[in-house]
C-alpha positions as CSV (number, residue, x, y, z in Angstrom):
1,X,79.0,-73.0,52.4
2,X,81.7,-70.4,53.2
3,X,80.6,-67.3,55.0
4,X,81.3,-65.0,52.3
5,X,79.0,-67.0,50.2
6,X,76.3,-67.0,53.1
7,X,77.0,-63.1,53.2
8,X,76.1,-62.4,49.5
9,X,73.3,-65.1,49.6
10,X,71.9,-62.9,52.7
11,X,72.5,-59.6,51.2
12,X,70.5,-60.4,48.0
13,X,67.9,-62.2,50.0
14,X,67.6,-58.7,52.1
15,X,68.0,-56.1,49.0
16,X,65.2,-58.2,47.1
17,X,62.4,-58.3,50.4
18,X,63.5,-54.4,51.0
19,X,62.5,-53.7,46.7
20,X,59.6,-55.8,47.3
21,X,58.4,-54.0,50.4
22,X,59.6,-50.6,49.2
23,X,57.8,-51.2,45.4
24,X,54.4,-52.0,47.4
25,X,55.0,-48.4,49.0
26,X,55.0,-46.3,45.8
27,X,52.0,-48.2,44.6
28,X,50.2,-47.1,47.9
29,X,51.9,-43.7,47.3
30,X,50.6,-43.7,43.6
31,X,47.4,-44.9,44.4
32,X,46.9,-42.1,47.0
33,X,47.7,-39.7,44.1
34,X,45.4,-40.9,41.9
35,X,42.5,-40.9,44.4
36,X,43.4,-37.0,45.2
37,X,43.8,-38.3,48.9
38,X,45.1,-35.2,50.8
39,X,47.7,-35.8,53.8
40,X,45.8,-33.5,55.7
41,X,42.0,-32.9,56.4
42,X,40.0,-30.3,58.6
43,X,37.8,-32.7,61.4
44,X,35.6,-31.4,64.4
45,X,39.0,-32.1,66.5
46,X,41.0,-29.6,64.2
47,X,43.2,-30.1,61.0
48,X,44.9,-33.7,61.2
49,X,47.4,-35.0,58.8
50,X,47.5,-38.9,57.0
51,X,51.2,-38.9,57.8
52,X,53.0,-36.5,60.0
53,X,52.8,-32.4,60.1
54,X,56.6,-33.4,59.9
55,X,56.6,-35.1,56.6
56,X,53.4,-33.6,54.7
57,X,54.4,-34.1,51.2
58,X,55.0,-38.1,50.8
59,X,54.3,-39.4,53.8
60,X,54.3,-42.9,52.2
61,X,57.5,-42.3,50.5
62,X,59.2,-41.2,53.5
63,X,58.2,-44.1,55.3
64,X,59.8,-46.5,52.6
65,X,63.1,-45.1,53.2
66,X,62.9,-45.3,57.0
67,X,61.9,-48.7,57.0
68,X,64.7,-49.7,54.1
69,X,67.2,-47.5,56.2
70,X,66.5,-49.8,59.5
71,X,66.7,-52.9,57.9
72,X,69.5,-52.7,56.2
73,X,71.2,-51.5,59.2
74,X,70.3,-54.8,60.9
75,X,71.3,-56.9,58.3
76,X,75.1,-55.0,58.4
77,X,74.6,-55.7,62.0
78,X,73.9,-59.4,61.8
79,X,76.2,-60.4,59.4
80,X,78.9,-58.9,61.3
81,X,78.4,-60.3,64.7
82,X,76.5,-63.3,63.5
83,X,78.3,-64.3,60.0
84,X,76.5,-67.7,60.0
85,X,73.3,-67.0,61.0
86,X,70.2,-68.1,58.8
87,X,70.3,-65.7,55.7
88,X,66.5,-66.4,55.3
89,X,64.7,-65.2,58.8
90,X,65.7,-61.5,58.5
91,X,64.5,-61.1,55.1
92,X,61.1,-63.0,55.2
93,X,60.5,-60.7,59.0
94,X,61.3,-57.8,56.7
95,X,58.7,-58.8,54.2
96,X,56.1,-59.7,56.9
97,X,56.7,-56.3,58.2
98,X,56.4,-54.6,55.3
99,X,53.2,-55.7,53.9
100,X,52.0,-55.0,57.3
101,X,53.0,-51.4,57.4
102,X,51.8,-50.9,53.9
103,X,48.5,-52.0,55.1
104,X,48.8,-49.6,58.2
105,X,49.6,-46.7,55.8
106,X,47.1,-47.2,53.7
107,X,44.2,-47.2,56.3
108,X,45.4,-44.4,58.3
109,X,43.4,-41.7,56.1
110,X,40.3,-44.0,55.7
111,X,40.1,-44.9,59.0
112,X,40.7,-41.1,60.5
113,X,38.0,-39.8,58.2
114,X,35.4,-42.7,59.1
115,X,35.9,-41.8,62.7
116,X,35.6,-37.9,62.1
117,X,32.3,-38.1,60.0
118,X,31.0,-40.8,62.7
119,X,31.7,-38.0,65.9
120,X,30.1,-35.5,63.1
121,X,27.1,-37.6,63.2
122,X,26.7,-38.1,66.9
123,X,27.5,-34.4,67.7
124,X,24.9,-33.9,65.4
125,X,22.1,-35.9,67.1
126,X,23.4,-35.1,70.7
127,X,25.3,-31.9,71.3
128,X,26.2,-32.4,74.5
129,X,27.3,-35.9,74.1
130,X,31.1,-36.4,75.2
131,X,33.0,-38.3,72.2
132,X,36.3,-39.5,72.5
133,X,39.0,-37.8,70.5
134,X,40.9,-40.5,68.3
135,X,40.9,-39.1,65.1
136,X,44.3,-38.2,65.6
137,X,45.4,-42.0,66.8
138,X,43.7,-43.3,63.4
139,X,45.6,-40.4,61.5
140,X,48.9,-41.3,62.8
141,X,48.4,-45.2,62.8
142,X,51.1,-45.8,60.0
143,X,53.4,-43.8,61.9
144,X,52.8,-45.0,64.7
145,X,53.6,-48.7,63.3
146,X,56.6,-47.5,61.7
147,X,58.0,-46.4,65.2
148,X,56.8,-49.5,66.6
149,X,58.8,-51.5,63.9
150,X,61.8,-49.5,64.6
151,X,61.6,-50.4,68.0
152,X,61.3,-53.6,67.1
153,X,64.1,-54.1,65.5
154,X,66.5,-52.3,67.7
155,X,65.0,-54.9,70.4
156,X,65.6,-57.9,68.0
157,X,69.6,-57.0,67.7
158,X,69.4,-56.4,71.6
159,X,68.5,-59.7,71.9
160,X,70.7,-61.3,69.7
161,X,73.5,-59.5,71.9
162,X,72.5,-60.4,74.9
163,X,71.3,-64.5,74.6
164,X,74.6,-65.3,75.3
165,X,76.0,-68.7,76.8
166,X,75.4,-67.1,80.1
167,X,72.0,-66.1,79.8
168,X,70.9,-69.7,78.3
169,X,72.3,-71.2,81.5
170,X,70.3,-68.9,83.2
171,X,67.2,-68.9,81.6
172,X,67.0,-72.9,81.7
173,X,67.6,-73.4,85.5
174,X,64.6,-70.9,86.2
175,X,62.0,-72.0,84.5
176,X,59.5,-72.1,87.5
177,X,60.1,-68.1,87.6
178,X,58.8,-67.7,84.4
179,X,55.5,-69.2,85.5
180,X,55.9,-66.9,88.6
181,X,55.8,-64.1,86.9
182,X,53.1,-64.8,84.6
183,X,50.7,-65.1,87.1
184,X,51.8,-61.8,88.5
185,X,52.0,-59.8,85.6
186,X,48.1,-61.1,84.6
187,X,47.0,-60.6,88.3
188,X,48.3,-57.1,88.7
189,X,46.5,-55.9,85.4
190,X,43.4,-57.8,86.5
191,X,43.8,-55.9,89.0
192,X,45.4,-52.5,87.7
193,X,44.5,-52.7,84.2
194,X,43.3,-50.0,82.1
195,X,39.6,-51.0,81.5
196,X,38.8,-51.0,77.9
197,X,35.4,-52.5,76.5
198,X,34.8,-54.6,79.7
199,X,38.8,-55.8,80.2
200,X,41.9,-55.4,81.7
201,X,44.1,-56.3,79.2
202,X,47.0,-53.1,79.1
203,X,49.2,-52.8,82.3
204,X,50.8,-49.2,81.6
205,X,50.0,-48.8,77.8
206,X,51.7,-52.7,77.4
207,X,49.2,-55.5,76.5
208,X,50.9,-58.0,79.4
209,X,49.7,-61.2,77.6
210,X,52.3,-60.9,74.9
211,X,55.0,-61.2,77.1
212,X,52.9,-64.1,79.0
213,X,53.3,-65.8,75.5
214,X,57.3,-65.5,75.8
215,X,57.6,-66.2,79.6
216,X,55.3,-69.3,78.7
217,X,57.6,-70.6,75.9
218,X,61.0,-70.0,78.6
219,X,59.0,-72.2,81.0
220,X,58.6,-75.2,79.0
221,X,61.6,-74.8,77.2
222,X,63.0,-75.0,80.5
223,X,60.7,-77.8,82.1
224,X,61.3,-80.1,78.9
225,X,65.3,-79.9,78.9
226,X,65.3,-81.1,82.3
227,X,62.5,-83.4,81.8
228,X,62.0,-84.5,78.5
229,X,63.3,-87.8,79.0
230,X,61.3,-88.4,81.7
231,X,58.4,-87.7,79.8
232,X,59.5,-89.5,76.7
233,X,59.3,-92.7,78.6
234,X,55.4,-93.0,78.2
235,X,56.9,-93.8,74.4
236,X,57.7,-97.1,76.0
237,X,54.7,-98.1,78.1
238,X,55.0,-96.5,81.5
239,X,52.0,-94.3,82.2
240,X,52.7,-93.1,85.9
241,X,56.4,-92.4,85.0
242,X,54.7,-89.9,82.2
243,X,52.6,-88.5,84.5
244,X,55.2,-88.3,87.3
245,X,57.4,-86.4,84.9
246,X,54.7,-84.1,82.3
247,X,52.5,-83.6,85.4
248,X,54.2,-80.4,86.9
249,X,54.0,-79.2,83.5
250,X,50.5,-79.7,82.8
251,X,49.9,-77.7,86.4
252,X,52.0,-75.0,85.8
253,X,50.3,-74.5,82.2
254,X,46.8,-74.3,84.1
255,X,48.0,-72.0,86.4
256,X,48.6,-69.3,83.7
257,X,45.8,-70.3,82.0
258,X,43.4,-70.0,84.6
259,X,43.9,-66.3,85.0
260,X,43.7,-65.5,81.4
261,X,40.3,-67.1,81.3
262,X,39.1,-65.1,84.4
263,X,40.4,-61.9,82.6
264,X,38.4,-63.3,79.4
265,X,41.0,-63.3,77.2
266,X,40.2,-66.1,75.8
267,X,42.4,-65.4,72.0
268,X,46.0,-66.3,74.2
269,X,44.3,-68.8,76.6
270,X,43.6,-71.5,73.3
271,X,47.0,-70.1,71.6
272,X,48.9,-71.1,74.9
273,X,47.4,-74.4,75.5
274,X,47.8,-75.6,71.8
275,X,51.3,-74.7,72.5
276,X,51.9,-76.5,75.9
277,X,50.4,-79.4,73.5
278,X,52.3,-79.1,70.8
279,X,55.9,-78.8,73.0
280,X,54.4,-82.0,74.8
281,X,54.6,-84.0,71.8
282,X,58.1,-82.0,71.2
283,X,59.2,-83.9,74.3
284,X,57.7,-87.5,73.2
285,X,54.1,-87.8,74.3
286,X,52.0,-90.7,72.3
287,X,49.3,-89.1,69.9
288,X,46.7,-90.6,72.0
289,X,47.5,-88.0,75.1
290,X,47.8,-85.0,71.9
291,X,44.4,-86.4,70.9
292,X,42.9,-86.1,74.7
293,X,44.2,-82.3,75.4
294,X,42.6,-81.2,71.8
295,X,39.4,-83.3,72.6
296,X,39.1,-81.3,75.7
297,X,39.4,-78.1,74.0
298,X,36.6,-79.0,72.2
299,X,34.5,-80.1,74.9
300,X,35.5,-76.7,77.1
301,X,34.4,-74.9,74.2
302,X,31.2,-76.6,73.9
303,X,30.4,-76.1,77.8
304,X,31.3,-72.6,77.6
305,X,28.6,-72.2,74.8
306,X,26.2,-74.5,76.3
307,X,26.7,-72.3,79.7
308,X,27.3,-69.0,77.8
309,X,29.7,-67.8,80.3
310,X,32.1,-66.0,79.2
311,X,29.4,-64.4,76.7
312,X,31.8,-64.0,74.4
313,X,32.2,-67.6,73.4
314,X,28.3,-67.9,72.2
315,X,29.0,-64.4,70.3
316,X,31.8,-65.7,68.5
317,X,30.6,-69.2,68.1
318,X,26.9,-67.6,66.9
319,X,29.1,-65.0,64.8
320,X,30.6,-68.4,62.9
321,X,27.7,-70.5,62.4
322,X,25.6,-67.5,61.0
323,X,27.6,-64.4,60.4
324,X,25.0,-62.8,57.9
325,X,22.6,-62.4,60.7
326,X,24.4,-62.8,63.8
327,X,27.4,-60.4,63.6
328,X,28.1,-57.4,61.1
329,X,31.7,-57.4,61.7
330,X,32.0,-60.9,60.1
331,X,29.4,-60.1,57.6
332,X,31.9,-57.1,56.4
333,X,35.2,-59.7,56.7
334,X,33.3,-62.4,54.5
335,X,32.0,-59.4,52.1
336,X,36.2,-58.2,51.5
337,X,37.3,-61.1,51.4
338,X,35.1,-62.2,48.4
339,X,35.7,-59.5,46.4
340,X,39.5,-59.3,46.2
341,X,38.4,-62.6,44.6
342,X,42.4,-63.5,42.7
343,X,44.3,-60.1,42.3
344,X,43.0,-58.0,44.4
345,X,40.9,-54.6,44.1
346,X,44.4,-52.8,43.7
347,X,46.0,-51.0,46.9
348,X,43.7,-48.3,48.4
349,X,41.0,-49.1,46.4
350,X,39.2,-51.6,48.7
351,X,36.8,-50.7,51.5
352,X,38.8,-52.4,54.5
353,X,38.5,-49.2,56.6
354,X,35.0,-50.5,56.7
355,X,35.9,-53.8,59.1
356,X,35.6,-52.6,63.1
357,X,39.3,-53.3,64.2
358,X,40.6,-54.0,60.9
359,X,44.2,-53.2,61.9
360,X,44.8,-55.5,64.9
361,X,41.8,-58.3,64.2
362,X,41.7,-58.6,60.2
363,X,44.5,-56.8,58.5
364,X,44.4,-60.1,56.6
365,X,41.6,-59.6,55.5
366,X,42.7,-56.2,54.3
367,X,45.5,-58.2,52.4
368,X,43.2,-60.6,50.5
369,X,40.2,-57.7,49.7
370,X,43.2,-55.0,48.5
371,X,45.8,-57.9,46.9
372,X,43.5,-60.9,46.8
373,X,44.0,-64.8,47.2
374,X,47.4,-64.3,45.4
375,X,48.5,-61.6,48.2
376,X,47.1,-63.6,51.2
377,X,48.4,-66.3,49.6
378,X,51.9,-65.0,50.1
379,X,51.6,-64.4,53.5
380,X,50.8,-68.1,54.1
381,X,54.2,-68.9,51.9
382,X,56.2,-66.7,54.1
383,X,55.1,-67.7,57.4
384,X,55.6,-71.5,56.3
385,X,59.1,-70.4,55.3
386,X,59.7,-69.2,58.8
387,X,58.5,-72.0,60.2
388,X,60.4,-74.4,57.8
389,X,63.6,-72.0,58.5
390,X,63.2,-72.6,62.6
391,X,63.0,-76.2,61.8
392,X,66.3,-76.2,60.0
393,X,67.5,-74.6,62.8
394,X,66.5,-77.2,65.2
395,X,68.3,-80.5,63.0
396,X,71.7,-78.4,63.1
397,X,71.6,-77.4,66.7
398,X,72.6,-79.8,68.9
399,X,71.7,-78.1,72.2
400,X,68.6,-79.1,73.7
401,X,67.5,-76.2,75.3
402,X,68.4,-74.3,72.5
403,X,66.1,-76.7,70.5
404,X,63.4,-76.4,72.5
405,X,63.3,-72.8,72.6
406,X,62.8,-72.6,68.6
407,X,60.5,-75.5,68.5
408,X,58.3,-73.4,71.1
409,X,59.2,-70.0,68.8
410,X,58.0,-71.8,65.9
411,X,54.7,-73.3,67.6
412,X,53.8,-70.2,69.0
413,X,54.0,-68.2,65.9
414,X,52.3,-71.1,63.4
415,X,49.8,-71.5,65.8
416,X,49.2,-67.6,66.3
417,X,49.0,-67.3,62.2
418,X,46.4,-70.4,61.9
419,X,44.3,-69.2,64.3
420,X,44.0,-65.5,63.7
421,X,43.8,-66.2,59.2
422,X,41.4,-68.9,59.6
423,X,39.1,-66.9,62.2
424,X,39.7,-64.1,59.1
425,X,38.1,-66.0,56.4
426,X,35.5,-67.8,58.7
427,X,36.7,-71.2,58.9
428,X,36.9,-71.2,63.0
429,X,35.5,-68.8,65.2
430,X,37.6,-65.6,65.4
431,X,39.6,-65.1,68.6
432,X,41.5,-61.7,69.9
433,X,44.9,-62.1,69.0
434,X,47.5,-60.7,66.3
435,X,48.8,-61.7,63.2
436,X,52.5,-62.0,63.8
437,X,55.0,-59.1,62.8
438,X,51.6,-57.8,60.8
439,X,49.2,-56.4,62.9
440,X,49.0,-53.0,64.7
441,X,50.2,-53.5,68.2
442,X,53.0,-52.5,69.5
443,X,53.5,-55.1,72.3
444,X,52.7,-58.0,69.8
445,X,55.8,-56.5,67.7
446,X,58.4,-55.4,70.3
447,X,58.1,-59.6,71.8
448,X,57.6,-61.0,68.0
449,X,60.8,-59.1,67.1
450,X,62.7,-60.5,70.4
451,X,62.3,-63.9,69.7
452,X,63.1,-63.1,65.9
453,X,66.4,-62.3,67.6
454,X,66.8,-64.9,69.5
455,X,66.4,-67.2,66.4
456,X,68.9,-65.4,64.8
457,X,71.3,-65.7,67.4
458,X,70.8,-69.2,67.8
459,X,71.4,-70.0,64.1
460,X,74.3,-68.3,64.1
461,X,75.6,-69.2,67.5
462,X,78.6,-71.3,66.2
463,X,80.2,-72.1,62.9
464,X,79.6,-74.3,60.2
465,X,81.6,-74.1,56.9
């Protein structure tokens, strides 16, 4: 294909997400004007506004054209210092995105006047009780995203500048740093951490086990170039030389992973190992190892219940097998998620605001209550496209490291969407982590967007006609 051809094939691909993402805006924005759902509301905090005392009118509308505005200007970036990169990855991360800020904007009002008439009430009961002020974080969320998104993408065309010839020579000779300075980084904010509901999970305002996530995909991106062979081998027969070969890689996993566990953060601590697993059979282990790692998931997991340390795997594991009686939350999730039953209860006409953490733990669920199966269902499609996109990368590249780094990309962010939609609709027990490019969080979105850049630089790291 010529790369004019590529260019018009990727700016129709772009224009057509952008309408999509910016049509599902002025239904929110219509919607909001139907329910006579004023921007801004007196509280016991003071007067508080859905958007920003900065943009009163259409908050919703404005937002559509900053996020339009943003993207375009990344795809006039990529196509010209990346003419041959994937036309596909930036508009499907576009889409993701969007429907992800759509569902931020839309809860921003619910959840800020939930909050307000819940301080009401206890202020009410117990005058002298001291309340933390967060109306205004919930009243600001969408905002708040949107900046996060921006963010994000000026970090993904960062990254696609600097993953240069120089820095992949780099990055695959250290690959025992990056295990380094994982355990650091989750030591000092065991250590340091803000304390929030029992954890220390934010170092600084920055959830450190996001970046864990990347620093754990450069490490056996790294291990496996050098080693992959070795490893491979077991293909043929010769069980010591596999074990002489994966077994620093299996140790360095559980070193990282020991220290999430003891900081109970248990979400990332199954997402990583199913990765180190999956990137093992990458490099050529026999399905009967594969089989032996998941086996002992599942036998950790039973132990942990049987023992009921940390508590939090019996209260997820009791909130799975009996929800209705066991855990409201999940009660709630099952309730939405039921009556979006195939369309959907139309944009901010649901009740998601009514789901504890629905923006970081079950916007999903938002998605399927407010646009139903055939919204979640699109969500599914366009992950499997990126996923199907970073394979397509990996046939045409003929660099190994380069290969292994998407292969471990791709893992990591399947994995990360299996785990957190099925915990959504209660098919496993639901673990803390995010729904890629989706979710609030800006940590989750400044690293998802890096290695968004890094795929793009990667496809488009050479010329094919």
């Amino acid at each position: 294909m010529k790369t004019t051809e590529k260019d018009n094939k990727s700016t129709i691909l772009i224009l057509t997400s952008l309408l999509i993402v910016v049509s599902g805006m002025w239904l929110l924005q219509a919607g909001v004007m139907d329910r006579n759902v004023s921007p801004g509301f007196f509280t016991f905090e003071g007067v508080f506004y859905s958007g920003s005392v900065f943009f009163y009118v259409h908050p919703n509308a404005l937002a559509a054209f900053f996020f339009m505005f943003i993207f375009v200007l990344s795809h006039v970036f990529i196509r010209l210092r990346l003419p041959d990169a994937d036309p596909f990855l930036l508009p499907v991360v576009a889409i993701l995105t969007g429907l992800g800020l759509i569902v931020m904007l839309r809860l921003s009002p619910d959840l800020a006047v939930a909050r307000d008439e819940a301080i009401r009430f206890i202020i009410n009961r117990m005058p002298d009780a001291h309340v933390a002020k967060s109306v205004d974080n919930f009243a600001q969320l969408g905002w708040r995203h949107l900046i996060s998104i921006v963010l994000g993408v000026l970090v993904m065309i960062g990254s696609a500048l600097i993953f240069t010839h120089r820095t992949i020579s780099w990055l695959s000779s250290k690959k025992y740093l990056w295990v380094f300075c994982s355990v650091i980084l989750v030591s000092a904010t065991l250590q340091f951490g803000t304390l929030i509901n029992g954890r220390r999970l934010w170092l600084f305002g920055f959830q450190t086990v996001e970046l864990v996530k990347f620093f754990m995909i450069l490490f056996m991106a790294g291990y496996i170039y050098e080693k992959g062979k070795g490893i491979a081998f077991f293909m043929q027969g010769s069980f010591r030389s596999w074990v002489s070969y994966s077994g620093p890689f299996i140790a360095m996993c559980f070193l990282i992973l020991v220290p999430l566990y003891i900081q109970k953060d248990l979400g990332p601590t199954v997402l990583l190992f199913l990765t180190a697993i999956t990137m093992l059979y990458f490099a050529g282990t026999r399905y009967v190892v594969t089989l032996f790692f998941v086996l002992l998931i599942i036998c950790s997991a039973s132990l942990f219940y049987e023992t009921g340390y940390p508590p939090v795997v019996r209260e997820r594991f009791d909130a799975f097998f009996d929800p209705f009686h066991n855990n409201e939350a999940m009660s709630r999730v099952l309730w939405a998620v039921s009556q979006g039953a195939i369309y959907g209860t139309g944009i901010g006409y649901g009740q998601p605001h009514r789901i504890p953490v629905v923006q970081s733990d079950f916007n999903f669920v938002a998605i399927c209550e407010e646009m139903g199966f055939a919204g979640g269902l699109a969500v599914l499609l366009l992950f499997l496209l990126l996923i199907q996109r970073c394979f397509v990368i990996t046939r045409r590249e003929e660099n190994l490291y380069k290969k292994t780094l998407v292969v471990g990309i791709a893992a990591m962010i399947a994995l990360q969407m299996l785990i957190i939609v099925c915990g959504n609709v209660g098919m496993i027990p639901l673990t803390g982590i995010t729904l890629p490019f989706m979710s609030y969080g800006g940590s989750s979105m400044l690293v998802n967007f890096f290695m968004a850049g890094i795929l793009l630089k990667i496809s488009g790291g050479h010329r094919r006609e």
